[in-house]
N, C-alpha and C positions, 0 to 999 in steps of 0.2 A: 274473772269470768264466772258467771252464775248460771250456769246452763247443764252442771255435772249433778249427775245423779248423788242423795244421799242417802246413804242405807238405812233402813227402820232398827234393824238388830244390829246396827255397829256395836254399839257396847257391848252386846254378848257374845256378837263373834271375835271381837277385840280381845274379851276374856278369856275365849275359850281355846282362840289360838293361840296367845301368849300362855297360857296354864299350861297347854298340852305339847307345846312345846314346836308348834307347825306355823313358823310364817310365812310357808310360799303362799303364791295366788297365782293360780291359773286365769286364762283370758277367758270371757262369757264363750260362749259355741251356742250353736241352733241345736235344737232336738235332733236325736238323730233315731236309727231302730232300736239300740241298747241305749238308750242316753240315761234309763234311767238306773245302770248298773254302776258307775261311776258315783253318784250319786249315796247308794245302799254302801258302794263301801269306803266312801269318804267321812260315816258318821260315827260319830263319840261311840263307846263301848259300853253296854247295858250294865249296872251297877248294881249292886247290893243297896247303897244309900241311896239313889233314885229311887230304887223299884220298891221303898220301903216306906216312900213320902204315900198318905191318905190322902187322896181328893176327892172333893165332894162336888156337885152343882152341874148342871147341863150344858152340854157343848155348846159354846157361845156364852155362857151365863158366866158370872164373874164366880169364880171357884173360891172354895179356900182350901187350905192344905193342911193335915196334922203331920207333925216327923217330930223325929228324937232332938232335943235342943240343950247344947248348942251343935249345930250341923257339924262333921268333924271327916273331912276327904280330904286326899291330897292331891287325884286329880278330877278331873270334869267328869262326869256320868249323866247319862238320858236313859228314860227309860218309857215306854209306849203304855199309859195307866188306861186308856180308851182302845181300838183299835178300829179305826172307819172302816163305812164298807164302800167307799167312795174310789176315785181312779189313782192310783200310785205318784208321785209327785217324779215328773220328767227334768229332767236336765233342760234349762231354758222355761219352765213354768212359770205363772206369775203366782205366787203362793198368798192368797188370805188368812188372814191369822188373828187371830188375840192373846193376850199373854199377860200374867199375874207374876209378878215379882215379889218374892216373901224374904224378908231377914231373916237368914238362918240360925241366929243367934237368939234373937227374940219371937220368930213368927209374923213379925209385922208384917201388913202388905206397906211394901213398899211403893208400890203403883199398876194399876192397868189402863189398858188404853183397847180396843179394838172391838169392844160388845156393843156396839151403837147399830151393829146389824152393814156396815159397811167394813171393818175392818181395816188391818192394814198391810199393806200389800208389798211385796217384795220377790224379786226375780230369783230362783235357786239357778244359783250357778257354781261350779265347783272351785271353792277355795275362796267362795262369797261369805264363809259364815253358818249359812243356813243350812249348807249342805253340810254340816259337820252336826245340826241340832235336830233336822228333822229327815234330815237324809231325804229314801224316798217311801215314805210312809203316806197313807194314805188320809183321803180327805176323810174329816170325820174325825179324824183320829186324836186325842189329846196324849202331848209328848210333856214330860217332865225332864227338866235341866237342873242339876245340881252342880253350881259353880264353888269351887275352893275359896276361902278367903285372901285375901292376898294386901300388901301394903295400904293403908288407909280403907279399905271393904273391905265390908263383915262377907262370910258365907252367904250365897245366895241359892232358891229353889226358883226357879221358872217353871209355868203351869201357862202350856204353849196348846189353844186350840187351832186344827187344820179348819180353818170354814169355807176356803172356796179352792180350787183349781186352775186356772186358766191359760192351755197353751199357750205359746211366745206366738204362734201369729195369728190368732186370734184378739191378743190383749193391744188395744189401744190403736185400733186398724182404723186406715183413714175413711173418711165419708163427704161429700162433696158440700159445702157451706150450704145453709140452709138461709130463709132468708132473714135470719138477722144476724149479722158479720161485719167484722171491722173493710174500712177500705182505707187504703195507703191513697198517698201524692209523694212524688220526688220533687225536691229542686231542682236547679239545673245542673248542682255538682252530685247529681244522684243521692242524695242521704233521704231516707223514706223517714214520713210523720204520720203517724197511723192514728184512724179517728174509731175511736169506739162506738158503734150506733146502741140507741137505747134498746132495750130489752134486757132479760135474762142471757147469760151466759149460755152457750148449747154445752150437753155432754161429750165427754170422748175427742176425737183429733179430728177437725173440721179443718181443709186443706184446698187452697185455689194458686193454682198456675198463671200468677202474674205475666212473663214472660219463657217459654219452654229454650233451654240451648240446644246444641246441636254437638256437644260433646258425650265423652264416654257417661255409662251412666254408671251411678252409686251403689256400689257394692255394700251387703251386710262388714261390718270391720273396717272396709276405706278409712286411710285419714283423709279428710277433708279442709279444705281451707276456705271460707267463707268470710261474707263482711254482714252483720244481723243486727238486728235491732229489737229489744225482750222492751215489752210495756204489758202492766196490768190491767186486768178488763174490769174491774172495779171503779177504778178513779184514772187509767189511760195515762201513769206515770212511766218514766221510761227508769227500768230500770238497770239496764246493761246494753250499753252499744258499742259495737266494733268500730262503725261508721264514728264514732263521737272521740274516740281514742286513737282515730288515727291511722290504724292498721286493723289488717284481716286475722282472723284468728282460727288457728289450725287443730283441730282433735281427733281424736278417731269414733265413729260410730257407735261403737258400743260403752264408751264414754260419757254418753250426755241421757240424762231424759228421755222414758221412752216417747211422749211425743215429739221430743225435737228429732230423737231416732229416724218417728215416721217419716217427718219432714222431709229427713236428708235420701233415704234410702230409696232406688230405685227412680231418682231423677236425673235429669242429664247436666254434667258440667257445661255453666253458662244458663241456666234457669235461676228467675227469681220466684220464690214464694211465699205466699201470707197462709202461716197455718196458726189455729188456736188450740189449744188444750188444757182441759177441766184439771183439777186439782191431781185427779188421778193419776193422771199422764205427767204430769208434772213433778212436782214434790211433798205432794200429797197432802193431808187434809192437817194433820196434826202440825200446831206452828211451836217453833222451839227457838231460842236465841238467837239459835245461827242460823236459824232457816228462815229468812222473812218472806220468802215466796211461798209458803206453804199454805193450802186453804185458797189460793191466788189461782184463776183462771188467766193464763199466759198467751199473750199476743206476740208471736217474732214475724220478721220479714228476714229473708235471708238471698242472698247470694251465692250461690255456688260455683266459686272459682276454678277449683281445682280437687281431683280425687285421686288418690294413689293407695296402693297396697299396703298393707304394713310390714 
């Protein structure tokens, strides 16, 4: 099943939890009035060797870093080398970001990604990673991570900019198909084949109510059991179908992609839907080995059979 969210800073929250010694993970939550105090104090501890890395270069711009070499911690430290004057990052935020990875041994950049003026984007939620790296620091603000070495990696410095904000129900909120949108056919054993009409791709999560049910409706967290069918709006390949293996396949909401998120939430058990979603909403722009859908504007149809609590 290819419809699960994939994290932009796995590797560094992977590092950072295993270094420090915290593998639980708490479940996503919505914002709430303190959401974002859980947050402030879920994150790494200010450092001596963090707060001691020189960065140079403008928020968004690709940075470089001077520090003592070879980097020498024994555990994780951040520390706040900019400090925005932007909104505080909430529990449930969608957090834009860019980020510079240096060899702590050598200096080298290791790699960036996220100065294209679009960035990359990832939900802060508690025990996601990012709440341990940027807590709830402000937009604007550039955070420094300094990772330990550890079996086959050298030391590493991370030079983390905040470039955007975006409440969770604001980010990737549905809008009613415009007019250029895929349209489905059924057979007569129900299995949808979805035609891609010409044009460009639209932005953001464009969503049409095929047929509405008459059941309970979908809670934020539901699991859900559905029969879907994922094709690319590129070349209108199919890349993942329930309908095509057989059986329905059951996950929970906070689970999947926040377009397919929209999809589910807020409809009634026994509704079909055809919704589409720009890279953003999906798996975002950056394409890596295991992610083929990335940079991929995604077409599902879906069914929604059944919804239950967790």
């Amino acid at each position: 099943m290819r419809i699960r969210r994939l994290s932009a800073l796995s590797a560094a929250a992977l590092a950072v939890l295993v270094l420090a010694g915290c593998g639980s993970a708490a479940p996503e939550s919505s914002p709430t009035a303190d959401a974002g105090a859980g947050l402030c104090a879920s994150v790494l501890p200010d450092g001596d060797v963090a707060s001691s890395v020189e960065v140079t270069g403008e928020i968004g711009e690709t940075p470089t870093a001077e520090f003592t070499m070879p980097l020498e911690l024994e555990t994780p430290e951040r520390a706040v080398a900019v400090e925005g004057d932007g909104a505080a990052i909430a529990e449930g935020d969608y957090v834009s970001y860019a980020r510079t990875v240096f060899d702590g041994t050598t200096g080298e950049s290791l790699y960036s990604e996220g100065y294209d003026g679009a960035g990359v984007t990832q939900p802060a939620v508690l025990g996601g990673g990012l709440d341990q790296i940027l807590g709830c620091a402000t937009e604007g603000s550039r955070v420094v991570l300094t990772v330990p070495a550890a079996e086959g990696s050298p030391s590493t410095v991370w030079v983390i900019d905040i470039l955007g904000i975006t409440p969770e129900a604001d980010w990737c909120s549905i809008s009613e198909p415009g007019d250029v949108f895929p349209s489905v056919a059924f057979s007569a054993e129900g299995v949808p084949t979805v035609t891609i009409p010409e044009g460009d791709a639209p932005d953001g999560v464009q969503l049409e109510v095929l047929e509405e049910g008459d059941g309970a409706t979908v809670e934020p967290g539901d699991n859900v059991t559905v029969n879907y069918t994922g094709v690319k709006w590129s070349d209108g390949t199919e890349f993942d179908s329930s309908w095509t293996r057989g059986e329905p396949a059951t996950f929970a909401t906070t689970g999947v992609v926040a377009g397919f998120k929209r999809a589910l939430e807020g409809q009634k058990v026994g509704s079909t839907v055809l919704v589409s979603m720009s890279p953003a909403c999906g798996y975002g722009e950056a394409g890596s080995s295991d992610n083929a859908l990335a940079g991929e504007t995604l077409v599902f149809v879906v069914d929604i059979i059944e919804a239950a609590k967790q």
